[in-house]
C-alpha positions in Angstrom: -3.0 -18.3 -10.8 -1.8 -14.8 -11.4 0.6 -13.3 -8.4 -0.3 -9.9 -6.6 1.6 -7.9 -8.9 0.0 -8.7 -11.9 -2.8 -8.4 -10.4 -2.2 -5.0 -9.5 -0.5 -4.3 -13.2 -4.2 -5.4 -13.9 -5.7 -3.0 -12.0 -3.8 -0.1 -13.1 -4.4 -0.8 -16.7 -8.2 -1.4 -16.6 -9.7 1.8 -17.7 -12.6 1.1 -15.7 -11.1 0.2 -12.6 -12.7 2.3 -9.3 -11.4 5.3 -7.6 -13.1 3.6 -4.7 -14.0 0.0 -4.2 -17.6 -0.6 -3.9 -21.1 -3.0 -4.5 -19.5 -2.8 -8.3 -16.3 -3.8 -8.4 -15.2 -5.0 -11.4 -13.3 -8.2 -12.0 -9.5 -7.0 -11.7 -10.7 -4.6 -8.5 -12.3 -8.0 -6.9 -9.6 -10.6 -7.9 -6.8 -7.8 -6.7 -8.2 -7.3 -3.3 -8.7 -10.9 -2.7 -5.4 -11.5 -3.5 -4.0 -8.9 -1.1 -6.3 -9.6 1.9 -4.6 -13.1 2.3 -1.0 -12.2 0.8 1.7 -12.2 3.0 3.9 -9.0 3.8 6.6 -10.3 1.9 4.3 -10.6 -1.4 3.3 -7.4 -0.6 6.5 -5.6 -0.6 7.6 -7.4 -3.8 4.1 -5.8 -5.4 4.7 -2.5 -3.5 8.4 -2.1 -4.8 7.0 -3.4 -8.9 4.2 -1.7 -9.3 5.1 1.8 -7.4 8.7 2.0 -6.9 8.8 6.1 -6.7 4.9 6.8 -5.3 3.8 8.0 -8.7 2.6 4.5 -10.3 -0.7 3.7 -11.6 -1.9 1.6 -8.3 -4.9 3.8 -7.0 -4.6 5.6 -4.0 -7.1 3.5 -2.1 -5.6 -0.4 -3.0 -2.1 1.8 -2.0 -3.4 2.7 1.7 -4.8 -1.1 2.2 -1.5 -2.5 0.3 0.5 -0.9 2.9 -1.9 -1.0 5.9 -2.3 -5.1 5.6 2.0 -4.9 5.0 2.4 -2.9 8.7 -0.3 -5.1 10.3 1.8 -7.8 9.6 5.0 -5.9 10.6 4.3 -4.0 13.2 8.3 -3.5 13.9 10.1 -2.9 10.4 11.2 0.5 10.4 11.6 0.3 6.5 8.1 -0.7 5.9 6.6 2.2 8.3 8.7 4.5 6.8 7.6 3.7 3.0 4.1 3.7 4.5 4.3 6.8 5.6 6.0 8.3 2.8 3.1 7.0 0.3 0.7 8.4 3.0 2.5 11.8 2.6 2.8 11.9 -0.8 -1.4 11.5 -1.1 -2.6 13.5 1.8 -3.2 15.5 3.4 -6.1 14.0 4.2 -3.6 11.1 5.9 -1.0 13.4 7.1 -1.9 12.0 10.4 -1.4 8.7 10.4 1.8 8.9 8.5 3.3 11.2 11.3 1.9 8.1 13.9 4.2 6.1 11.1 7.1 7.9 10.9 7.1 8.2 15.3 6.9 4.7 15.4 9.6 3.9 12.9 12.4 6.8 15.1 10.9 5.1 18.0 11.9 1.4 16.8 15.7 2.8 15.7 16.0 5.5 18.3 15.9 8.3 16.0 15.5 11.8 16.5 11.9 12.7 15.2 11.5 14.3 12.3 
Protein backbone atom coordinates (compact mmCIF):
# COMPACT_ATOMS: atom_id res chain seq x y z
CA UNK A 1 0.00 0.00 0.00
CA UNK A 2 1.45 3.26 -1.17
CA UNK A 3 1.66 6.23 1.76
CA UNK A 4 0.02 9.74 1.16
CA UNK A 5 2.97 11.18 -0.24
CA UNK A 6 3.38 9.02 -3.01
CA UNK A 7 0.29 9.23 -3.61
CA UNK A 8 0.36 12.74 -3.96
CA UNK A 9 3.94 12.44 -6.00
CA UNK A 10 1.38 10.43 -8.16
CA UNK A 11 -0.92 12.94 -8.57
CA UNK A 12 1.43 15.61 -9.44
CA UNK A 13 3.10 13.62 -12.13
CA UNK A 14 -0.08 12.32 -13.96
CA UNK A 15 -0.52 14.55 -16.89
CA UNK A 16 -4.03 13.90 -16.71
CA UNK A 17 -4.66 14.54 -13.34
CA UNK A 18 -7.86 17.16 -12.67
CA UNK A 19 -7.80 20.83 -11.91
CA UNK A 20 -10.91 19.90 -10.06
CA UNK A 21 -12.08 16.60 -8.76
CA UNK A 22 -15.18 15.36 -10.35
CA UNK A 23 -17.70 12.15 -11.75
CA UNK A 24 -14.10 11.42 -13.67
CA UNK A 25 -11.50 11.18 -11.58
CA UNK A 26 -8.87 9.33 -12.61
CA UNK A 27 -7.15 6.54 -10.70
CA UNK A 28 -4.19 8.58 -8.85
CA UNK A 29 -7.04 11.59 -8.18
CA UNK A 30 -9.37 8.68 -6.51
CA UNK A 31 -6.71 6.58 -4.71
CA UNK A 32 -5.12 10.21 -3.41
CA UNK A 33 -8.23 11.53 -1.89
CA UNK A 34 -9.14 8.27 -0.32
CA UNK A 35 -5.98 8.17 1.22
CA UNK A 36 -6.21 11.74 2.69
CA UNK A 37 -9.91 11.60 3.79
CA UNK A 38 -8.88 8.95 6.45
CA UNK A 39 -5.04 10.03 7.04
CA UNK A 40 -4.31 11.32 10.17
CA UNK A 41 -2.87 15.08 10.65
CA UNK A 42 0.36 13.82 11.30
CA UNK A 43 0.51 11.85 7.83
CA UNK A 44 -0.61 14.86 6.45
CA UNK A 45 1.96 17.14 7.54
CA UNK A 46 4.66 14.63 6.58
CA UNK A 47 2.98 14.80 2.83
CA UNK A 48 2.37 18.62 3.12
CA UNK A 49 6.15 19.30 4.18
CA UNK A 50 7.47 16.44 0.94
CA UNK A 51 5.52 17.28 -1.61
CA UNK A 52 5.18 21.26 -1.22
CA UNK A 53 7.74 22.41 1.17
CA UNK A 54 7.85 26.25 -0.32
CA UNK A 55 3.96 26.52 -1.72
CA UNK A 56 5.21 26.21 -5.36
CA UNK A 57 5.02 22.18 -5.72
CA UNK A 58 3.10 20.29 -8.23
CA UNK A 59 0.12 19.28 -5.70
CA UNK A 60 -2.99 21.06 -7.26
CA UNK A 61 -4.49 23.81 -5.65
CA UNK A 62 -7.71 22.01 -4.83
CA UNK A 63 -6.05 18.49 -3.09
CA UNK A 64 -3.80 21.57 -1.27
CA UNK A 65 -7.00 23.36 0.32
CA UNK A 66 -8.57 19.82 1.39
CA UNK A 67 -4.88 18.57 2.46
CA UNK A 68 -4.75 21.41 4.80
CA UNK A 69 -8.44 21.82 5.67
CA UNK A 70 -8.73 17.83 6.93
CA UNK A 71 -4.99 18.79 8.80
CA UNK A 72 -6.74 21.98 10.91
CA UNK A 73 -9.93 19.97 11.42
CA UNK A 74 -7.97 17.66 13.13
CA UNK A 75 -5.91 20.42 14.90
CA UNK A 76 -7.98 22.95 15.57
CA UNK A 77 -5.18 24.45 18.19
CA UNK A 78 -1.64 24.21 16.38
CA UNK A 79 -0.62 27.56 15.63
CA UNK A 80 2.02 26.16 13.10
CA UNK A 81 -0.46 24.24 11.18
CA UNK A 82 -2.99 27.41 10.90
CA UNK A 83 -0.27 29.46 10.01
CA UNK A 84 1.07 27.10 6.98
CA UNK A 85 -2.70 26.89 6.15
CA UNK A 86 -3.04 30.14 5.81
CA UNK A 87 0.06 30.98 4.07
CA UNK A 88 -0.83 28.30 1.22
CA UNK A 89 -4.31 29.92 1.21
CA UNK A 90 -2.53 33.34 0.56
CA UNK A 91 -0.23 32.31 -1.75
CA UNK A 92 -3.41 30.90 -4.16
CA UNK A 93 -6.11 33.51 -3.58
CA UNK A 94 -7.43 35.70 -3.62
CA UNK A 95 -10.22 33.95 -3.97
CA UNK A 96 -9.42 32.50 -0.23
CA UNK A 97 -7.99 35.55 1.23
CA UNK A 98 -10.70 35.27 3.68
CA UNK A 99 -10.38 32.27 5.27
CA UNK A 100 -6.71 32.56 5.55
CA UNK A 101 -7.11 35.93 7.55
CA UNK A 102 -9.86 33.67 9.87
CA UNK A 103 -6.44 31.43 9.92
CA UNK A 104 -3.98 33.57 10.73
CA UNK A 105 -6.54 35.41 13.76
CA UNK A 106 -6.91 32.17 15.19
CA UNK A 107 -3.29 31.19 15.21
CA UNK A 108 -2.21 35.19 17.15
CA UNK A 109 -5.22 34.33 19.06
CA UNK A 110 -3.81 30.80 20.31
CA UNK A 111 -0.13 32.43 21.06
CA UNK A 112 -1.37 35.91 22.04
CA UNK A 113 0.02 37.63 19.18
CA UNK A 114 -0.46 40.93 17.85
CA UNK A 115 -2.44 40.55 14.54
CA UNK A 116 -1.02 40.95 11.60
Amino acid sequence: MKSLTELAVDLCADPEHPERPGNHMNEATWEFIEALTFADADTIMVMIRETIPDLTGDLPVWARNLAFRLACLQRPDDVELLRAAAADLDFHGPDWDEYAEKLLRRANQLDGSSPT
